[in-house]
C-alpha positions as CSV (number, residue, x, y, z in Angstrom):
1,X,0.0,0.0,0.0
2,X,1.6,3.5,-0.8
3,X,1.7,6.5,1.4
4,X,-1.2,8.0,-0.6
5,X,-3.5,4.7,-0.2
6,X,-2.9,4.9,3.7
7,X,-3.3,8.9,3.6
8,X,-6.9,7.7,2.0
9,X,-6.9,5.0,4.6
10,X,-6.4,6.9,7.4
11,X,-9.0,9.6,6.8
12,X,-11.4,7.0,6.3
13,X,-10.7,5.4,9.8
14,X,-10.7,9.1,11.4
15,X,-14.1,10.1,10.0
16,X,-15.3,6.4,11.4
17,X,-13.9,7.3,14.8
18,X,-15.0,10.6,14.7
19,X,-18.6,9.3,13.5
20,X,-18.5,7.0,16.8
21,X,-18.4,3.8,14.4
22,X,-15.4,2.8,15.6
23,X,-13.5,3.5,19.1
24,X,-9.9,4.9,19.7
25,X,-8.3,1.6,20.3
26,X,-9.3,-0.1,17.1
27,X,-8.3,3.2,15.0
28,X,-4.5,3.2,16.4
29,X,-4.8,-1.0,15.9
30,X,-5.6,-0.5,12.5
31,X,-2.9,2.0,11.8
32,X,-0.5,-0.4,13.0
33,X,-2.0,-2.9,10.9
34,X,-1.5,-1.4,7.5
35,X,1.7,-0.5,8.6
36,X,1.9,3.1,7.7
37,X,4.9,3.8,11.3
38,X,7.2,1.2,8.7
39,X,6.3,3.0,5.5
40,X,6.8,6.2,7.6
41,X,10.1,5.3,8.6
42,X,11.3,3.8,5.3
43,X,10.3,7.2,3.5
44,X,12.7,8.8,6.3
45,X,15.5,6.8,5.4
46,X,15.1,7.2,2.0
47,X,15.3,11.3,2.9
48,X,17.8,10.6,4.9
49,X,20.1,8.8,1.9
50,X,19.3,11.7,-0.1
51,X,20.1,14.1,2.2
52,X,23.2,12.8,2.4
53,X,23.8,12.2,-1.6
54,X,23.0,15.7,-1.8
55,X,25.9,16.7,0.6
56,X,28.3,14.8,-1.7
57,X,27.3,16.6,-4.2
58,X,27.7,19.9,-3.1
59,X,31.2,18.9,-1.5
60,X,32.1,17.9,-5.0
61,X,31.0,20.8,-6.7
62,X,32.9,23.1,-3.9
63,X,36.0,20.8,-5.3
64,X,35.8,21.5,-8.9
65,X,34.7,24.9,-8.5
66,X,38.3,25.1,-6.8
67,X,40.1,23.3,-9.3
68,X,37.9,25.4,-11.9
69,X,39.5,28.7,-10.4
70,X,43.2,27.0,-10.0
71,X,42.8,26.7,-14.1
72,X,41.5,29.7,-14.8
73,X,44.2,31.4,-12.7
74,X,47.0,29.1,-14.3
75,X,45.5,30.1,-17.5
76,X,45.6,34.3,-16.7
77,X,49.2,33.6,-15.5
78,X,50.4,32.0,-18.4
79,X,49.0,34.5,-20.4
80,X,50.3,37.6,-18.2
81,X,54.1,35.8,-18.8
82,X,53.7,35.3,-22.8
83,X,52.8,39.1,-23.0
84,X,55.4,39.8,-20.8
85,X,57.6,38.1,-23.4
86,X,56.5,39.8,-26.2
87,X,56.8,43.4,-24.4
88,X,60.1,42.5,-23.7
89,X,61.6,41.3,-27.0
90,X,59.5,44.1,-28.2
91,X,57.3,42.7,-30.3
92,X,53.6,42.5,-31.6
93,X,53.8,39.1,-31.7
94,X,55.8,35.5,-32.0
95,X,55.2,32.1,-34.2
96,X,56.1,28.6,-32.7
97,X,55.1,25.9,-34.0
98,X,51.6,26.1,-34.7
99,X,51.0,28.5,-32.5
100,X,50.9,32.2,-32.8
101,X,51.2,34.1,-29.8
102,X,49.7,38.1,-30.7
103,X,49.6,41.2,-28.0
104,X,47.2,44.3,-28.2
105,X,46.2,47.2,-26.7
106,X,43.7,47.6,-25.3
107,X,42.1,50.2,-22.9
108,X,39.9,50.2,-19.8
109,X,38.3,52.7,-17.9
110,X,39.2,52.3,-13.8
111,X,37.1,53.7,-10.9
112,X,39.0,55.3,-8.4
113,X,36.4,56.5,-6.0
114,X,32.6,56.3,-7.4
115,X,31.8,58.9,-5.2
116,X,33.5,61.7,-6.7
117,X,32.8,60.9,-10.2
118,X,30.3,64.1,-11.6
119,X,26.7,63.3,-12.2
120,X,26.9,63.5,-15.4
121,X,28.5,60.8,-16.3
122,X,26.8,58.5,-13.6
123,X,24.2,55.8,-15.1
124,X,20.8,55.4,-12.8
125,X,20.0,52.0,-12.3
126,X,16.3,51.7,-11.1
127,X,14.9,48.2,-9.2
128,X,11.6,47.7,-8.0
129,X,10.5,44.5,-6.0
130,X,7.3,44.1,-4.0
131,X,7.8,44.6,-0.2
132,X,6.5,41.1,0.8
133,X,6.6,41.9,4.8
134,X,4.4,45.1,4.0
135,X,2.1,43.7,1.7
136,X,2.0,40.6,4.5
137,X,1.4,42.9,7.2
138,X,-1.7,44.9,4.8
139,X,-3.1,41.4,4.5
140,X,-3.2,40.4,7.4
141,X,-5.0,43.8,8.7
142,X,-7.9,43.0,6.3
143,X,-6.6,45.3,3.4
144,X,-6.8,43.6,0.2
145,X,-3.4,44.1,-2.3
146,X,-4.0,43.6,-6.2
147,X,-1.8,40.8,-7.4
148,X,-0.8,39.6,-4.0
149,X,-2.3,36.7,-1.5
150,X,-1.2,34.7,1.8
151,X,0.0,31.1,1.2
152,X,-0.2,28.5,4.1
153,X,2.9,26.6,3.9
154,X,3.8,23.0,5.3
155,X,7.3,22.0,6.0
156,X,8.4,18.5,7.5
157,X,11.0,18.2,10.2
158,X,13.1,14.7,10.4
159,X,14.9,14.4,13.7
């Protein structure tokens, strides 16, 4: 029986115990019976595995974004030390082999301090987001906000 069948189940034996049909005793009796504590716990332990799969994962992706960054800055070096090269034989560029090695210039504008940079050559960068505590808090007081509603939430706690 899956976890849905005995969510089915199990509403059915609460409306009977509710209705009087059938007493406490025989409800928790026939909860144990269909075994929904051992599908209970084996859905935990599959959490559980996953929970733990998932941590590999992310330590693994931690790794190799590491070695990702040790490559790129082996790359950057190895370029910084070929155009050194070339400055210093003074030259545009170099063949070897099959490989042509080529410097430019190029230039790129540096910010010192932003703040003393004149106005008219600042660029105004506008961002609007909905305040969700406010429009919570309207809600809540009985004001109604275009676009916007409360959502009951259910989160599950494995200890």
């Amino acid at each position: 029986m899956t976890l849905y069948e005995m969510t089915a189940a199990q509403k059915e034996l609460y409306e009977l115990m509710t209705s009087g049909e059938i007493d406490g005793e025989v409800y928790a009796d026939t909860l144990e019976g269909i075994g929904i504590a051992e599908k209970i716990e084996g859905y935990c332990v599959v959490e559980n595995e996953l929970a733990g799969d998932l941590q590999k994962i992310e330590s693994e992706i931690e790794r190799l974004n590491a070695k990702k960054t040790s490559i790129k800055n082996n790359i950057d070096s190895l370029h910084r030390r070929l155009g050194a090269f070339l400055v210093s034989m003074n030259t545009k560029s170099y063949a070897a082999g099959t490989f042509t090695v080529k410097r430019r210039e190029t230039q790129q504008v540096i910010i010192d301090d932003a703040q003393k940079i004149p106005a008219e050559f600042m660029k105004t960068m506008v961002t609007e987001t909905p305040n969700k505590t406010l429009i919570k808090e309207s809600i809540k007081a009985g004001e109604e906000v275009a676009g916007a509603h409360i959502q009951t939430n259910q989160s599950i706690s494995i200890k």
